[in-house]
MDTraj code that builds the backbone (N, CA, C; nanometers):
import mdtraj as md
import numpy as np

residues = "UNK UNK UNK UNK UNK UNK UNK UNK UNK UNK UNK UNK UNK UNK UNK UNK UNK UNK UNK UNK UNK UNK UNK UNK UNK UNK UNK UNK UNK UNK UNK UNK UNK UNK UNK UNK UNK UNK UNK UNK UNK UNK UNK UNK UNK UNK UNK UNK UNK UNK UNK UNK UNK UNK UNK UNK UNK UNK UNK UNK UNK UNK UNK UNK UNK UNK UNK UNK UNK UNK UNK UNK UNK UNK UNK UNK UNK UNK UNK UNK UNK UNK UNK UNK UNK UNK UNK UNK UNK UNK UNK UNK UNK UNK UNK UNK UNK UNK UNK UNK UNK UNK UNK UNK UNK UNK UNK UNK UNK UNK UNK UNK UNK UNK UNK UNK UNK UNK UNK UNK UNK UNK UNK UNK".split()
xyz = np.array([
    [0.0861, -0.1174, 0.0000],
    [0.0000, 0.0000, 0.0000],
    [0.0901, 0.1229, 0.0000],
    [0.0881, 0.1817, -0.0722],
    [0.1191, 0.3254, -0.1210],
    [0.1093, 0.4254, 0.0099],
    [0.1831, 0.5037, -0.0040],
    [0.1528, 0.6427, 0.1583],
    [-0.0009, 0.7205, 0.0922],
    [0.0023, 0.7350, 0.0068],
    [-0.1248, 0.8198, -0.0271],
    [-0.2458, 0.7235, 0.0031],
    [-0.2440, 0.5809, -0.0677],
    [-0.3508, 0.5042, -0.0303],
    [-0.4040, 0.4846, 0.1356],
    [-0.2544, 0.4823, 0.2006],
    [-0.2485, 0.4930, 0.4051],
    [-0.2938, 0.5926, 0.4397],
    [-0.3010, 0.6757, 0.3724],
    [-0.3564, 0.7922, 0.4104],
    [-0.5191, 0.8610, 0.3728],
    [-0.5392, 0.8191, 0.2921],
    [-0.6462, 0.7577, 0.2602],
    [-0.7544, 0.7143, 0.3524],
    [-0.6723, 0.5863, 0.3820],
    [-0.7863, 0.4729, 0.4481],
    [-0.7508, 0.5487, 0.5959],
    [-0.6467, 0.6015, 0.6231],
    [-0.6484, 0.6448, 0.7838],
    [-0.7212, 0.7671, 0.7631],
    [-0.7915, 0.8834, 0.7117],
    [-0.8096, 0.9726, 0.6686],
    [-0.9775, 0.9036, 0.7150],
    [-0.9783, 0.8158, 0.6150],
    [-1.1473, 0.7755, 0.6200],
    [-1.2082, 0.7004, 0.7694],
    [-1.0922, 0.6476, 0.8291],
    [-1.1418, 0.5590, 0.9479],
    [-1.1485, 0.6855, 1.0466],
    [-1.0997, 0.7947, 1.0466],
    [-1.0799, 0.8923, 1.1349],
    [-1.2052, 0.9505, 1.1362],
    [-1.2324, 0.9519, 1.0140],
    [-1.3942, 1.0325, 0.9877],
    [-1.4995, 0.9574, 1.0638],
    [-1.4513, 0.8283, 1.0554],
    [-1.5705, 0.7444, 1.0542],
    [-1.5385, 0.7739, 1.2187],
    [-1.4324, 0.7530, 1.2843],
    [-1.4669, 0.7301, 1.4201],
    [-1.5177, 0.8936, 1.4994],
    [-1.5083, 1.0328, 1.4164],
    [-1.6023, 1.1469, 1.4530],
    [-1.7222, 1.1505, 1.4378],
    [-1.7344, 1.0419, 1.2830],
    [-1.9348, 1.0416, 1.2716],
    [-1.9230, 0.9753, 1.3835],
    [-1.9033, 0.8542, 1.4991],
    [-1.9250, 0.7923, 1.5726],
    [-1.9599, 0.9000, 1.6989],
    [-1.8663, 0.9861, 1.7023],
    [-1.8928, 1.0911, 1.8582],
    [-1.9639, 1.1457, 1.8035],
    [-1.9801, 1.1830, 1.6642],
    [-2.1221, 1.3120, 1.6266],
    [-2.2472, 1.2304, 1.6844],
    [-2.2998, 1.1127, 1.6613],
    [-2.4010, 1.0357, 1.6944],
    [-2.4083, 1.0067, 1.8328],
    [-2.3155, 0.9668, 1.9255],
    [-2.3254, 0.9697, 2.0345],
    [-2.3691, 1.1047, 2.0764],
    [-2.3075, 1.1987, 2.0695],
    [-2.3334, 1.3888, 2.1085],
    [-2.4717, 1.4114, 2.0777],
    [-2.5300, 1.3446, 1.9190],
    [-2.7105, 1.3391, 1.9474],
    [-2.7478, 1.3003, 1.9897],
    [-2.7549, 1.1650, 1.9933],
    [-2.8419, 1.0705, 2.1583],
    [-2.8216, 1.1837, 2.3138],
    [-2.7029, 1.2338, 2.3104],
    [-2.7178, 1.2991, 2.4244],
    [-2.7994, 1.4100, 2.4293],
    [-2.7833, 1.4911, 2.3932],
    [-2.8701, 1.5715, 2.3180],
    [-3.0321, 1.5597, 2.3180],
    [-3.0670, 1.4499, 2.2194],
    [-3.2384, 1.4266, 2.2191],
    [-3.2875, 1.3440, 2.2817],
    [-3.2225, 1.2764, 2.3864],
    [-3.1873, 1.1378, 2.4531],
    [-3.2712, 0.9614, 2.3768],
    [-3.3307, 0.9318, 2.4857],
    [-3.3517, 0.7856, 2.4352],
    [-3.4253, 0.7798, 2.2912],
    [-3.4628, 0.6342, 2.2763],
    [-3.5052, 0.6156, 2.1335],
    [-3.6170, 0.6257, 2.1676],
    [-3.7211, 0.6500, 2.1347],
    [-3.8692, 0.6403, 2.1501],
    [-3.9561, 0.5344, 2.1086],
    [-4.0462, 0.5202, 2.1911],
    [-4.1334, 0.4228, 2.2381],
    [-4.2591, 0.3951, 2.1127],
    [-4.3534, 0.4679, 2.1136],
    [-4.4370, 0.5001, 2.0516],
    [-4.4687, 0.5896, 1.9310],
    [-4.5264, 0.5302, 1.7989],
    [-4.5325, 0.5653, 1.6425],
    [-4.5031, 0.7519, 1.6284],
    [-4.5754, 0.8096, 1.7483],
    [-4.5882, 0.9567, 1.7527],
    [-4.4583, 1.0350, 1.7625],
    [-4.3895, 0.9415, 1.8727],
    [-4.2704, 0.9669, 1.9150],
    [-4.1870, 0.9461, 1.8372],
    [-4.1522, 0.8586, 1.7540],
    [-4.0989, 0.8194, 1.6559],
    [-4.0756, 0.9336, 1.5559],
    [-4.1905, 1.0050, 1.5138],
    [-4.1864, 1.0715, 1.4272],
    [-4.1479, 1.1768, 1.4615],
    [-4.1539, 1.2281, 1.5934],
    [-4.0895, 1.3420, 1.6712],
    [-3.9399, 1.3439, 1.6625],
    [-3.9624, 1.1927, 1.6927],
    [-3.7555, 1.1920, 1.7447],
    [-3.7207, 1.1740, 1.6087],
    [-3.7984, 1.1283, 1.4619],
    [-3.7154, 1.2062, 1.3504],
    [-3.7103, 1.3214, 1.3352],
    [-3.7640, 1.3929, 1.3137],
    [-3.7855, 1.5233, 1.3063],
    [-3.6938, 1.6312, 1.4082],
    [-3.6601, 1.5564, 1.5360],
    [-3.5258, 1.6143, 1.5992],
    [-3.4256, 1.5618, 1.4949],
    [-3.4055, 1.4732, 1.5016],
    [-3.2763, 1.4527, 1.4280],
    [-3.2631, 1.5100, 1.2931],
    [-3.3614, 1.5572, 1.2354],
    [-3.3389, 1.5950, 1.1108],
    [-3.2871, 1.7417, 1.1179],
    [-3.3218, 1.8243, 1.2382],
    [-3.2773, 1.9175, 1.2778],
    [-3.1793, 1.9324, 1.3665],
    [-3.1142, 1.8088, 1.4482],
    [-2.9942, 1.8464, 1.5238],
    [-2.8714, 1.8298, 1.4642],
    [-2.7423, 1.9161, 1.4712],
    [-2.6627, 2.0015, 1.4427],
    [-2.5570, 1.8063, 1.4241],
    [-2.5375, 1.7595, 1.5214],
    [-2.5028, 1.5930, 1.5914],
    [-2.5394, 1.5486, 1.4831],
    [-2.6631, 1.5254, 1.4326],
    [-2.6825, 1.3795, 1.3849],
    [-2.6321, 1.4276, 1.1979],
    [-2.6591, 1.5727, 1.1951],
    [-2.6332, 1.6014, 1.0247],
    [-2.4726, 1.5725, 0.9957],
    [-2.3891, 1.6356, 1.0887],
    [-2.2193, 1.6238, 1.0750],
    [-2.1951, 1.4721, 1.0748],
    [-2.2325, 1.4173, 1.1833],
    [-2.1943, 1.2230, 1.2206],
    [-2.2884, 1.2061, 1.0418],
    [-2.3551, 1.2401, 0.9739],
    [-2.4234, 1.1436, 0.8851],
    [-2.3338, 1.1968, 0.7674],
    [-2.3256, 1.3321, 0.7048],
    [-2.2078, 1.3767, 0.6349],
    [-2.0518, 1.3498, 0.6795],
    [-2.0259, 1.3177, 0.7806],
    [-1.8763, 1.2517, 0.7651],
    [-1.8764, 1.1545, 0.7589],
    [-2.0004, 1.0456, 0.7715],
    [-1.9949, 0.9322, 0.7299],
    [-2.0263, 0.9238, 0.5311],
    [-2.0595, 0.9951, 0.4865],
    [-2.0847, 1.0099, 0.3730],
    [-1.9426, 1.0287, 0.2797],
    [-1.8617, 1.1306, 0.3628],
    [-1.7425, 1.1278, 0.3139],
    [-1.6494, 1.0136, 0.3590],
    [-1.6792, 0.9802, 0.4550],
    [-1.5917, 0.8530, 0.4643],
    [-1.5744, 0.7255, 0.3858],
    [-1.7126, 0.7055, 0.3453],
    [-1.7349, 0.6030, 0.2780],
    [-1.6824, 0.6327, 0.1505],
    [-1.6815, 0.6939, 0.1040],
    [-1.6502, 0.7933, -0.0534],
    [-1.4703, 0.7794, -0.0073],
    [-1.4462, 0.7872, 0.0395],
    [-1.3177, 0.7746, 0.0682],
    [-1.2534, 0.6547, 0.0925],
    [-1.3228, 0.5624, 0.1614],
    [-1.3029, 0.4425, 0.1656],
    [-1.3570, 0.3160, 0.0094],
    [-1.4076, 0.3890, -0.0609],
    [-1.4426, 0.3327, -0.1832],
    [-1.3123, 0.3831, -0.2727],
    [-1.2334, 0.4719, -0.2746],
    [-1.1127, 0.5137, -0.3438],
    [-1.0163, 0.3590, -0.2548],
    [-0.9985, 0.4064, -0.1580],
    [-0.9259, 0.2857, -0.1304],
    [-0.9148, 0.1301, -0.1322],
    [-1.0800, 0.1054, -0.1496],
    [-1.0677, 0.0028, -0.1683],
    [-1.0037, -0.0465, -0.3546],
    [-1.0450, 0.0561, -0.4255],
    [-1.0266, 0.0620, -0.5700],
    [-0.8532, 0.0316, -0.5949],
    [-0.7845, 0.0470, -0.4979],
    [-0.6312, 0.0891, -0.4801],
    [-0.5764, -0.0630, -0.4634],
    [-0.6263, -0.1311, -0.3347],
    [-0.6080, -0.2448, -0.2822],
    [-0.6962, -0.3866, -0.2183],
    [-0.6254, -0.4646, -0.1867],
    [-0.7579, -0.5713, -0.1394],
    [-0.7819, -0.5507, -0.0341],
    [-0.9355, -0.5713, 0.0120],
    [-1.0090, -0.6139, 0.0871],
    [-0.9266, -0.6205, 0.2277],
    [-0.9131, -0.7530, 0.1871],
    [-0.8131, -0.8334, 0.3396],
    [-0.6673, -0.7194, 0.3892],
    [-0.6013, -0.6603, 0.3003],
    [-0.5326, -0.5923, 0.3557],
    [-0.6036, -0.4587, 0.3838],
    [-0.7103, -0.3786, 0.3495],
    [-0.7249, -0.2615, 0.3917],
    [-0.8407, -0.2497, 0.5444],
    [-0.9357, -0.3733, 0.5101],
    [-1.0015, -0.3662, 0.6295],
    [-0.9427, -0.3776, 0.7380],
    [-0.8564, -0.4462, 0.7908],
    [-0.7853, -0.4537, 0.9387],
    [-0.7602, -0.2843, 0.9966],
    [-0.7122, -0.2231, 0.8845],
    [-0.7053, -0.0491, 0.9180],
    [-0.8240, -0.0221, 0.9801],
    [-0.9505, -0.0577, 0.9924],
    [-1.0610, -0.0034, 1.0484],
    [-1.0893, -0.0329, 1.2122],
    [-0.9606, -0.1124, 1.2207],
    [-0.9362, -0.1344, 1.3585],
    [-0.8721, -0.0175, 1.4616],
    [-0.8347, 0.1012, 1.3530],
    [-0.7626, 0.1962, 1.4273],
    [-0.8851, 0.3021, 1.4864],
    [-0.9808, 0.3181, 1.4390],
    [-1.0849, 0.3531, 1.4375],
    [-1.1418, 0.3093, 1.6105],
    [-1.1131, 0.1804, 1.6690],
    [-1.1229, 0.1537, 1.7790],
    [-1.0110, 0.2737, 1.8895],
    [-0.9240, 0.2671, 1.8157],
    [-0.8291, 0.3566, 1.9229],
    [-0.8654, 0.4896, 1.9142],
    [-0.9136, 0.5544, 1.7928],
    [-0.9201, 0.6960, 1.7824],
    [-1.0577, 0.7128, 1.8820],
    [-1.1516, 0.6378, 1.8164],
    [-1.2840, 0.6772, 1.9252],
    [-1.2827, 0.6503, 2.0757],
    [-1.2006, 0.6129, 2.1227],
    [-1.1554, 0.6019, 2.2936],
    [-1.0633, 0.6852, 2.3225],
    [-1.0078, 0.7291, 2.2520],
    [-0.8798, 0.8736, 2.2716],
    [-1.0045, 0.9607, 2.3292],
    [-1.1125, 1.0128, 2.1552],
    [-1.2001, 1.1024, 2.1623],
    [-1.2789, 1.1088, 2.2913],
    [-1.3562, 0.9846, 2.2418],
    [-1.4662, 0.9547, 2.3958],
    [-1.3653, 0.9939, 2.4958],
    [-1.2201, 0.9574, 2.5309],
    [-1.2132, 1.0048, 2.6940],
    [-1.2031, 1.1585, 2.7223],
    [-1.1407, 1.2071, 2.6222],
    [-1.1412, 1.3438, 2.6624],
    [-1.2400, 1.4686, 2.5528],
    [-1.3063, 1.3806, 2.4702],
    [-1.4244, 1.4949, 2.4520],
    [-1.5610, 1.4644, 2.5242],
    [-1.5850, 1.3128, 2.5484],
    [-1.7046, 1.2869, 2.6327],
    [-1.7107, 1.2264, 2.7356],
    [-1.5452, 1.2320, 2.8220],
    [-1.5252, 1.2182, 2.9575],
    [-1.5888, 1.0908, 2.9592],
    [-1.5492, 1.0052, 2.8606],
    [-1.6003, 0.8015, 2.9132],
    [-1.4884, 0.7824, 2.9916],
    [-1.5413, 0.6527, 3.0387],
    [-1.4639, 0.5868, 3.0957],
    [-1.3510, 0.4901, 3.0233],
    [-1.1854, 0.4784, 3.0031],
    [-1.1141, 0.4219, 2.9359],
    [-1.0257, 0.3294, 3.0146],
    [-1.0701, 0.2198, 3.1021],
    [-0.9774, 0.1474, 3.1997],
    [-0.8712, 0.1104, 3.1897],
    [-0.8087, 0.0357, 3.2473],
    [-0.6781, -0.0257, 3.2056],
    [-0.7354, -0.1449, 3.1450],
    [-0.7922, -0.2184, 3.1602],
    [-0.8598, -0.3530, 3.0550],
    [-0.9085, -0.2929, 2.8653],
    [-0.9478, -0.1882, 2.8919],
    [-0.9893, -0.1429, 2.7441],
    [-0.8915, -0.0607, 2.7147],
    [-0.7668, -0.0567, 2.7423],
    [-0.6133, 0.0085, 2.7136],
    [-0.5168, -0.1327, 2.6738],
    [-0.5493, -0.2437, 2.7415],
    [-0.4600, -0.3481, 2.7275],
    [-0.5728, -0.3920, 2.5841],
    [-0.6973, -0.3627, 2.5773],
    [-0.7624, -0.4596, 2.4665],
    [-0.7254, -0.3815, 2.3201],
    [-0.7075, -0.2591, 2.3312],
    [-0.6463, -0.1685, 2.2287],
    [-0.5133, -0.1531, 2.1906],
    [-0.4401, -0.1974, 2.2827],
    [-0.3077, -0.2386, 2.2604],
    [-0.3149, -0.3246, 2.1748],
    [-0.3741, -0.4508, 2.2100],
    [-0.4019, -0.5862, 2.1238],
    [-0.4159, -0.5347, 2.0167],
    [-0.5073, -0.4571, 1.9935],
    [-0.5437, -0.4499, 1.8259],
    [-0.4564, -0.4021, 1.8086],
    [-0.3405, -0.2922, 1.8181],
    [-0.2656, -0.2552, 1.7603],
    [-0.1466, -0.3296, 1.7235],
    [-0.1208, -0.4472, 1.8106],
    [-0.0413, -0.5427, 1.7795],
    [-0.0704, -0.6589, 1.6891],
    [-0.1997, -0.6421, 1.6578],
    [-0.2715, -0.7512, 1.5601],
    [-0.2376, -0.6379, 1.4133],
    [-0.2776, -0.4845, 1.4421],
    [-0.2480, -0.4279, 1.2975],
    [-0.1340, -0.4441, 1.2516],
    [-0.0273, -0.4254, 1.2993],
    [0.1070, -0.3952, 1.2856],
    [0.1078, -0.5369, 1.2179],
    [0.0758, -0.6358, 1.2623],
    [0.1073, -0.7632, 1.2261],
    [0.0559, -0.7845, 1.0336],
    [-0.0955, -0.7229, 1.0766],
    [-0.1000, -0.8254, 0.9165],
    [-0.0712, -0.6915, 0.8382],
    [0.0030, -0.5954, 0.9023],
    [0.0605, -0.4605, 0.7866],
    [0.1830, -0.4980, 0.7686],
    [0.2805, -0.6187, 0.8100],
    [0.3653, -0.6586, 0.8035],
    [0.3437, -0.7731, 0.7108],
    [0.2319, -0.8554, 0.6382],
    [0.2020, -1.0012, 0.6106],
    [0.1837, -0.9493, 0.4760],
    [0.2419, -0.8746, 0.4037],
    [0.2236, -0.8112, 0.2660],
    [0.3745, -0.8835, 0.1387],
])
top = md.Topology()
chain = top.add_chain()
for i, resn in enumerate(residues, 1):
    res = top.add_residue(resn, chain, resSeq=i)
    for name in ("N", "CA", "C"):
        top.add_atom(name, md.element.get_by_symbol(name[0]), res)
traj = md.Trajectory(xyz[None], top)
């Protein structure tokens, strides 16, 4: 894989893991899912208007668009494992833009993946 293609697919997983906090930031926002047909149509109608759910749905729009260049570049099996980084970026984010919780067990499980990426970015 090419630096432009790495950049690329890290470019697009990055997006993808901000649409992830944009969507979380709406649930907070308009809170639970709703119960009943009325409600339903309410809690679309928030979302069609909150600020959260339009950015998380347009950076997922570009992501994907971005991740369709890359896949055009390379295979499958080598580019998907990159979407594993996407696990680390959204627990960076979540801890210090939405104050989650990041233990030492979900620090050692992210380690892992990063030692599983490195690996099959090495199996080329």
């Amino acid at each position: 894989m090419n630096i432009i293609t790495y950049l690329l697919a890290v470019t697009s997983v990055t997006l993808n893991a901000f649409a992830q906090i944009a969507l979380r930031k709406t649930m907070q926002s308009i809170g639970a899912m709703p119960q009943g047909i009325y409600d339903c149509l309410h809690f679309g109608g928030q979302l069609l208007i909150n600020i959260w759910f339009l950015t998380g749905m347009s950076l997922y729009a570009v992501s994907i668009g971005l991740w369709m260049a890359v896949l055009g570049k390379v295979e499958v099996s080598l580019a998907y494992p990159l979407l594993s980084i996407g696990y680390i970026i959204t627990a960076f984010i979540g801890y210090f833009f939405l104050h989650e919780n990041v233990n030492l067990m979900r620090i050692i499980g992210l380690a892992t993946i990063c030692v599983g990426i490195i690996i099959i970015s090495r199996s080329v």
